[in-house]
Z-matrix of the N, CA and C atoms (Angstrom, degrees):
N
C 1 1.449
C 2 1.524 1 107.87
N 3 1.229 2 119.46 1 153.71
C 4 1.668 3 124.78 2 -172.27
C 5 1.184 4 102.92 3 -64.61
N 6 1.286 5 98.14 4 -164.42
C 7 1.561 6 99.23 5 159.40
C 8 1.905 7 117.44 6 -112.46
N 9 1.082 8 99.34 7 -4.84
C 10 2.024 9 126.14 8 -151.76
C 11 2.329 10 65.85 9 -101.53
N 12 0.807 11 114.95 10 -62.20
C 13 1.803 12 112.19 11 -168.38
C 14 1.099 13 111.37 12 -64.57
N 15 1.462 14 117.50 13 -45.79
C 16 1.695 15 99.92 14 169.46
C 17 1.553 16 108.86 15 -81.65
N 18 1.232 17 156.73 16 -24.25
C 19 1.173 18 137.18 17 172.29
C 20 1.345 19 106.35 18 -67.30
N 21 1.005 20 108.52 19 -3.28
C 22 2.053 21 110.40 20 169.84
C 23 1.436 22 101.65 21 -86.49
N 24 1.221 23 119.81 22 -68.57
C 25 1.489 24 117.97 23 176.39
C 26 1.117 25 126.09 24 -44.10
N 27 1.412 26 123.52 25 -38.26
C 28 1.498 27 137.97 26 155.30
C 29 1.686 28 133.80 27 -44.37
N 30 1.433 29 107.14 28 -26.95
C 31 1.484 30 130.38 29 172.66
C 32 1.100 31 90.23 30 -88.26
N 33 1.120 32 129.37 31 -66.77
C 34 1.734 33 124.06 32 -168.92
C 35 1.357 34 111.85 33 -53.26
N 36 0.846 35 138.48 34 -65.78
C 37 2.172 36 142.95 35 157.44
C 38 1.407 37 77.88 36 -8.87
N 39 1.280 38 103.78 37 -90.26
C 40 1.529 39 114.70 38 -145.07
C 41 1.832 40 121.39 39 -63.02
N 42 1.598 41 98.28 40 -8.90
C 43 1.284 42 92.41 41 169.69
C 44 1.808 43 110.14 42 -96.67
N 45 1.322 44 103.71 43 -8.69
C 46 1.646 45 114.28 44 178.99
C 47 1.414 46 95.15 45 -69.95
N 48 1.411 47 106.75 46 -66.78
C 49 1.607 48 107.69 47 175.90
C 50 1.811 49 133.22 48 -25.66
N 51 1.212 50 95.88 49 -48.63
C 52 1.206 51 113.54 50 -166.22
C 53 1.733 52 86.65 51 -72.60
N 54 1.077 53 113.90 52 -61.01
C 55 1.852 54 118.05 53 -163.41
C 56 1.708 55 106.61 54 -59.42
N 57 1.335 56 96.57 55 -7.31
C 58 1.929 57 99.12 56 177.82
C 59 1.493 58 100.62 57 -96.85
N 60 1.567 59 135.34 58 -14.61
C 61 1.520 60 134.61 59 169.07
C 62 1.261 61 130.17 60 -9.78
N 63 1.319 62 141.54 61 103.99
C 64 1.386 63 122.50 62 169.75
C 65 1.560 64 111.08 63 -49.51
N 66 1.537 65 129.37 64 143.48
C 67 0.968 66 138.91 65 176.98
C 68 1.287 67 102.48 66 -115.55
N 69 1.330 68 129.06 67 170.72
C 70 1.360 69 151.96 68 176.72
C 71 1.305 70 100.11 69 -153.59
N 72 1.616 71 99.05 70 134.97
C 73 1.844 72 113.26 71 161.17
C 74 1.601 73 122.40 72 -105.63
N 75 1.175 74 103.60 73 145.12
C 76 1.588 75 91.90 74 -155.85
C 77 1.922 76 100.48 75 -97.82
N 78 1.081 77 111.50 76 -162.32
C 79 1.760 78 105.20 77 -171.54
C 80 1.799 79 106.05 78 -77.97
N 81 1.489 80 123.32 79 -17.50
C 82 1.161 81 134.70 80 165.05
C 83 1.186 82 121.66 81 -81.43
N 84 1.274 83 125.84 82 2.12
C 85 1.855 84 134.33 83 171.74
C 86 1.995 85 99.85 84 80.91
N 87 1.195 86 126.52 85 3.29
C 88 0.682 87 121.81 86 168.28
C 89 2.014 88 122.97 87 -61.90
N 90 1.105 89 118.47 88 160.87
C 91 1.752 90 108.98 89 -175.89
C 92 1.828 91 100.41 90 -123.37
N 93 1.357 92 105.07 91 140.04
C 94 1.802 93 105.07 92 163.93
C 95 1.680 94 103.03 93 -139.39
N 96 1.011 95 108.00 94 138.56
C 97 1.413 96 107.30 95 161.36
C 98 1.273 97 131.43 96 -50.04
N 99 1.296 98 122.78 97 158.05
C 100 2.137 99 103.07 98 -173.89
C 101 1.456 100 95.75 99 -75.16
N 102 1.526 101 130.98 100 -26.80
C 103 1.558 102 83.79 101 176.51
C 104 1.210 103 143.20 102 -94.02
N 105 1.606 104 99.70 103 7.41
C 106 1.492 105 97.94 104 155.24
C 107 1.109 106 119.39 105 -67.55
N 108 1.371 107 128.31 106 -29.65
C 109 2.002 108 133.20 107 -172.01
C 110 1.020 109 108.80 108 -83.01
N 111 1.582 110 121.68 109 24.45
C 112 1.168 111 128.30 110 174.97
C 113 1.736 112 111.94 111 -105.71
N 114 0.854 113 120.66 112 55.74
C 115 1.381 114 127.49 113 -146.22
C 116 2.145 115 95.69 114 -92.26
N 117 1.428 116 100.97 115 154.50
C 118 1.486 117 101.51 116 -176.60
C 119 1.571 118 104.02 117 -133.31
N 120 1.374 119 112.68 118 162.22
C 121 1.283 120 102.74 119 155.40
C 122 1.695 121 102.43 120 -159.42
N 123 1.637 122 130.41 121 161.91
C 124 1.042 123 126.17 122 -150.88
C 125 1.898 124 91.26 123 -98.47
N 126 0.921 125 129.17 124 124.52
C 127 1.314 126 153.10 125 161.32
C 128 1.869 127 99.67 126 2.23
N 129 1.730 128 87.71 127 -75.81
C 130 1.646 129 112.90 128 -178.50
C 131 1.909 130 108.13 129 -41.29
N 132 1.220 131 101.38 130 -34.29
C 133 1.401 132 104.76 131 179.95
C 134 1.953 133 119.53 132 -80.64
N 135 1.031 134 122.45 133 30.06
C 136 1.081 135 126.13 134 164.16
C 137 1.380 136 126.02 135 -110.31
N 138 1.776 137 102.70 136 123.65
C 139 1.716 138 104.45 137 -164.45
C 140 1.321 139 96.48 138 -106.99
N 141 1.360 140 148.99 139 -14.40
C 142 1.440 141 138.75 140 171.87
C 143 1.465 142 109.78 141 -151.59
N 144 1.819 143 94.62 142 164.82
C 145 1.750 144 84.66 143 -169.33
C 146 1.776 145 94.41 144 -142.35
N 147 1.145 146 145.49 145 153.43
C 148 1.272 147 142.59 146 113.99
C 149 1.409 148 126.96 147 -118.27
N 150 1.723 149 79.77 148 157.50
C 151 1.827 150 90.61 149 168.01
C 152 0.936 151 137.61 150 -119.36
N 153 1.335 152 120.90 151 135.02
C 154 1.554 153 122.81 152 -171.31
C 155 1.441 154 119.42 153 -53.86
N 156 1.189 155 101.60 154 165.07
C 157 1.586 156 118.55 155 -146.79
C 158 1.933 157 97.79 156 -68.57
N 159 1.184 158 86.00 157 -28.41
C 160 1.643 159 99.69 158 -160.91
C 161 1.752 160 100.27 159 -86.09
N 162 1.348 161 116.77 160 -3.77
C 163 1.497 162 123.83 161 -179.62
C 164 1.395 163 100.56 162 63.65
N 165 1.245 164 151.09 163 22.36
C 166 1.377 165 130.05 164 168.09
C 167 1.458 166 105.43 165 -122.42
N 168 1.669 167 140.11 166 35.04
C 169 1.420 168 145.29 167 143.59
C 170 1.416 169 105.55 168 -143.77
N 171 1.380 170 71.61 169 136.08
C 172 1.812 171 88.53 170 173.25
C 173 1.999 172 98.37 171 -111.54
N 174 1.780 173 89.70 172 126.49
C 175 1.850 174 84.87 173 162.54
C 176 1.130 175 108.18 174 -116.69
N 177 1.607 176 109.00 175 149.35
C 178 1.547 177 116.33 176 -176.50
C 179 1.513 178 106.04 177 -131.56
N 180 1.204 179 110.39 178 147.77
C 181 1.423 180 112.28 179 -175.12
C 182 1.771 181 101.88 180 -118.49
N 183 1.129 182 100.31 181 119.39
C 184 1.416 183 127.99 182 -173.76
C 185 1.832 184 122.19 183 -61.07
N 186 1.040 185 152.34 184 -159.40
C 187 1.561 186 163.13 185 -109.65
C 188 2.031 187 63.99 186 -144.35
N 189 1.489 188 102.84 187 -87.48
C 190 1.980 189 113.29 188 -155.90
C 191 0.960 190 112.99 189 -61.98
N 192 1.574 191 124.35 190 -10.22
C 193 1.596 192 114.23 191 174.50
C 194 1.554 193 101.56 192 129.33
N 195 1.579 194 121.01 193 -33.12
C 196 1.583 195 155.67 194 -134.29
C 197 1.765 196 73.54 195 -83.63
N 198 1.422 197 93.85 196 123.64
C 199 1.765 198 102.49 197 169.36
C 200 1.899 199 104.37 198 -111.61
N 201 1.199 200 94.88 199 134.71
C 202 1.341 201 105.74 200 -163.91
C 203 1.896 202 102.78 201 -114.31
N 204 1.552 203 120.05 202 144.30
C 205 1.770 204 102.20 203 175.56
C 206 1.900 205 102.17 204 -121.62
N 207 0.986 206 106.45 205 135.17
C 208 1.420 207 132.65 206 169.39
C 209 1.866 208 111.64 207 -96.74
N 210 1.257 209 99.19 208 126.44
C 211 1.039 210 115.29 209 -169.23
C 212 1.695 211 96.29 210 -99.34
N 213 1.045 212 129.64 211 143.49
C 214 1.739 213 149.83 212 137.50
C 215 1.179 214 106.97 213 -47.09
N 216 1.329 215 122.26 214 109.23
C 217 1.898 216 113.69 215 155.47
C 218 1.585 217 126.65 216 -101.02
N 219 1.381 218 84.68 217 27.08
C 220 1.645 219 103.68 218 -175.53
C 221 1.562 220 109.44 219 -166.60
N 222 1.556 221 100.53 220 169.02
C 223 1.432 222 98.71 221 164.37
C 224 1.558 223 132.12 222 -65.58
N 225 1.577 224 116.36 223 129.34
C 226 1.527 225 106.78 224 -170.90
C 227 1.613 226 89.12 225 -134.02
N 228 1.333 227 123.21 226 107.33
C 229 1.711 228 129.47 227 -163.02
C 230 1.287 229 83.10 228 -81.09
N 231 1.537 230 122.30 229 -77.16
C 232 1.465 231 115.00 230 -143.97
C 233 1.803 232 103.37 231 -63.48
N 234 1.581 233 131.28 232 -10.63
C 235 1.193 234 108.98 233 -146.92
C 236 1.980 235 106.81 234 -66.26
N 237 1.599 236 113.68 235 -25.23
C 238 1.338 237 118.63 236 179.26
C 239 1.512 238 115.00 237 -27.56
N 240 1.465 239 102.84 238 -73.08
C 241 1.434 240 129.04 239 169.88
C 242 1.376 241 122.16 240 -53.34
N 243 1.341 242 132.14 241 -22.98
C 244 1.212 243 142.63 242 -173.04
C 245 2.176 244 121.36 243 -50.47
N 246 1.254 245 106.04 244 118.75
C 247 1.270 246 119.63 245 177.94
C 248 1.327 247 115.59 246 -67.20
N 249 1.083 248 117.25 247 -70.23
C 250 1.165 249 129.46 248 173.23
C 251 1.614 250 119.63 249 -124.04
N 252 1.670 251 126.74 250 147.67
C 253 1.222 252 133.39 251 179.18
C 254 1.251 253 103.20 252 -109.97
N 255 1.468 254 107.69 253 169.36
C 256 1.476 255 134.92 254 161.73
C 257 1.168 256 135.16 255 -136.79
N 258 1.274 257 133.21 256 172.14
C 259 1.261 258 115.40 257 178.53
C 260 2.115 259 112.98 258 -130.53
N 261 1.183 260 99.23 259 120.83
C 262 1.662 261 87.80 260 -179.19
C 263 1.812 262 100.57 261 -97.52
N 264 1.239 263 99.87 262 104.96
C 265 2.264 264 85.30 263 174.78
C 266 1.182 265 101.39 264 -60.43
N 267 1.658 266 86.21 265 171.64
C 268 1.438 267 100.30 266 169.57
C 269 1.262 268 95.98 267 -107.60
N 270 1.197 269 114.04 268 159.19
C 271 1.649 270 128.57 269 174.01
C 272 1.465 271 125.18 270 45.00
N 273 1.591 272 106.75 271 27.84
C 274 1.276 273 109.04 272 162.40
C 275 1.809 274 118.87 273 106.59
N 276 2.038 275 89.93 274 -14.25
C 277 1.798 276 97.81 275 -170.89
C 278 0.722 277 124.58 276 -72.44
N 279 1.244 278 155.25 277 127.08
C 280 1.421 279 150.59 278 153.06
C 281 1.459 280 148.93 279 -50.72
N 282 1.704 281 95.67 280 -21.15
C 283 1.426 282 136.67 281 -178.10
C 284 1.289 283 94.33 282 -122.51
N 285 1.548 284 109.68 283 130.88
C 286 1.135 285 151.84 284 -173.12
C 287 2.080 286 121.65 285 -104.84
N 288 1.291 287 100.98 286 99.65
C 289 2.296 288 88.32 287 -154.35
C 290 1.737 289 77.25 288 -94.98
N 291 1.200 290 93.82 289 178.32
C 292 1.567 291 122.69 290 143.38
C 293 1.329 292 112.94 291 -49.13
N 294 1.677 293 119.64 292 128.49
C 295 1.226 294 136.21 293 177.01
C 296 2.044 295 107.69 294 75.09
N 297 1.243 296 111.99 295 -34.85
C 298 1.312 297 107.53 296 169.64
C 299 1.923 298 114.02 297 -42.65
N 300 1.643 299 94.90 298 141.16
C 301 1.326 300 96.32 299 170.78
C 302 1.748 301 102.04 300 -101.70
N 303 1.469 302 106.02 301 174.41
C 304 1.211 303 125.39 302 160.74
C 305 1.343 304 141.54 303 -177.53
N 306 1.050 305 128.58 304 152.01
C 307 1.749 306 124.36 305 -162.26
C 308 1.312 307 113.61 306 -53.72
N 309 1.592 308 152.25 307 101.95
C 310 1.457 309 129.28 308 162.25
C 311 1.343 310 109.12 309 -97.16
N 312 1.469 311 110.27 310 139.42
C 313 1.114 312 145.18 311 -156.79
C 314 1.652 313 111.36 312 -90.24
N 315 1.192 314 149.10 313 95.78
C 316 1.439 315 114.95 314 -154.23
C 317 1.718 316 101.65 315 -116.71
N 318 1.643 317 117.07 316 128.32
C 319 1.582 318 106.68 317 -174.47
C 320 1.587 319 126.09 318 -72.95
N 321 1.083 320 98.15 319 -167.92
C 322 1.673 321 101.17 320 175.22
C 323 1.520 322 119.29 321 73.99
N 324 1.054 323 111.90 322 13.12
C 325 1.679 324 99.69 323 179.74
C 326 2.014 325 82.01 324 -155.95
N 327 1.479 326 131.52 325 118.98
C 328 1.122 327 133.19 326 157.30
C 329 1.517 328 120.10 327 -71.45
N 330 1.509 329 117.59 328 11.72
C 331 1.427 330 111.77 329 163.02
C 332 2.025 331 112.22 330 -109.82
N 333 1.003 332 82.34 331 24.11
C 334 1.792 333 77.12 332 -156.15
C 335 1.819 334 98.26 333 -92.04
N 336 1.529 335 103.63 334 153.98
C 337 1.123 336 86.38 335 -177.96
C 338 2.117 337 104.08 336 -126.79
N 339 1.653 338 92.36 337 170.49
C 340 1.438 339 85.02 338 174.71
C 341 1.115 340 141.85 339 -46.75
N 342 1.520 341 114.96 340 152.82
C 343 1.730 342 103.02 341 -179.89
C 344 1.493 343 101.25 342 -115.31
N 345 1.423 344 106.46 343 147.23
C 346 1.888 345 117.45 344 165.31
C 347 1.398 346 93.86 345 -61.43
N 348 1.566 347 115.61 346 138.34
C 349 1.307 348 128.96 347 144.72
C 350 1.476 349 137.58 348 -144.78
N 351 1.313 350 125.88 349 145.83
C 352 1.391 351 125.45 350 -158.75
C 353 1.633 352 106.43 351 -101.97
N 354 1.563 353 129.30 352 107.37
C 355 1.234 354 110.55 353 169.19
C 356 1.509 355 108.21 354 -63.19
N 357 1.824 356 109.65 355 123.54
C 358 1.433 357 116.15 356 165.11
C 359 1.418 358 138.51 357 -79.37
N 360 1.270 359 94.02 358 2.00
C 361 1.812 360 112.89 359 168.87
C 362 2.008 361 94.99 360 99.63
N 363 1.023 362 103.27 361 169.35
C 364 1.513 363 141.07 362 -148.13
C 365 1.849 364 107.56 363 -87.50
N 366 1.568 365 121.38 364 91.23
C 367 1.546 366 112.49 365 -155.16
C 368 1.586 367 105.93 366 -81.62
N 369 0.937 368 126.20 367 160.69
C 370 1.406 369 143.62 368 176.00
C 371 1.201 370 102.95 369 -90.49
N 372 1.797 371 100.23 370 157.71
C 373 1.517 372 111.99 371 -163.60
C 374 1.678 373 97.70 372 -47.01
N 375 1.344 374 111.04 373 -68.05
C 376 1.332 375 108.49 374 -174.86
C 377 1.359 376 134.09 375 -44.03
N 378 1.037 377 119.00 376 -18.63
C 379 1.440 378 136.97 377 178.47
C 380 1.388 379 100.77 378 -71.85
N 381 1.453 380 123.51 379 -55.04
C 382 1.465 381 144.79 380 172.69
C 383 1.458 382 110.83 381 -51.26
N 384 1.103 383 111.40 382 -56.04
C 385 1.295 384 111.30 383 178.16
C 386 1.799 385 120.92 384 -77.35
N 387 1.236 386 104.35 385 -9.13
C 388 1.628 387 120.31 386 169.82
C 389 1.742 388 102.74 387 -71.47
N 390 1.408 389 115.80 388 -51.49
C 391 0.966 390 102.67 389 -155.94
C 392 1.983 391 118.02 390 -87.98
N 393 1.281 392 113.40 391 161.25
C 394 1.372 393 139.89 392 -157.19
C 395 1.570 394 92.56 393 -48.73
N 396 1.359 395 127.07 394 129.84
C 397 1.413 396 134.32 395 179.72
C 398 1.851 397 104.15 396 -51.54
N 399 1.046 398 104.17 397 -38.99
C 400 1.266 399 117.99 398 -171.59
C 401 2.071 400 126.41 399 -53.82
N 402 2.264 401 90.70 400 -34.40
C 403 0.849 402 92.39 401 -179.38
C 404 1.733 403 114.61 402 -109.37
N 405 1.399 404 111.70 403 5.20
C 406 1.295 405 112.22 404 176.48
C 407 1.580 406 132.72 405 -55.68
N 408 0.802 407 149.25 406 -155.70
C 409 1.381 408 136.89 407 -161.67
C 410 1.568 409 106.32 408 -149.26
């Protein structure tokens, strides 16, 4: 085979590939592929945080502005009340993706202990602007 025929066949795979993508629609009808909704950000880079009223999301607003929601996979009492957070990784990461879990740390009380949490991926303006003044970041 040439070489001009397989780099033809090779575009074609890869444009088949691409057209088989899982997609996701976001709350604005907009579409991204999952690996864009795979979004990360490094731990160290978080300048504010709240939590929802209901204690099971935490939003944090990132280094770019990019507000990201963390889910609770457990009970976390003090996080409502919480002053300040932290973050303990797991396994050493520093960067935080979509679907990754990780330890949050919550301050102000020296008996309190970590909470499981799920980064839920990275919300869109609208999403942001949906949510309760109360819990924005």
């Amino acid at each position: 085979m040439s070489a001009r025929l397989a780099f033809s066949v090779f575009l074609c795979a890869l444009g088949a590939l691409a057209a088989c993508a899982p997609v996701s629609t976001s709350a604005d009808g907009t579409t991204a592929t999952a690996a864009n909704a795979r979004k990360c950000f490094f731990q160290d880079d978080v300048r504010s945080f709240r939590a929802s009223a209901d204690g099971r999301n935490v939003y944090v607003r990132e280094l770019d502005k990019t507000i990201y929601r963390l889910e609770a996979a457990g009970a976390c009492p003090e996080l409502s009340d919480a002053l300040a957070i932290g973050f303990a990784p797991m396994g050493g990461m520093n960067s935080l993706c979509t679907g990754d879990y990780t330890r949050l740390v919550v301050g102000g009380s020296p008996s309190s202990m970590p909470c499981s949490v799920r980064m839920a991926g990275a919300l869109t303006e609208a999403e942001v602007a949906a949510l309760p003044a109360r819990d924005r970041p």
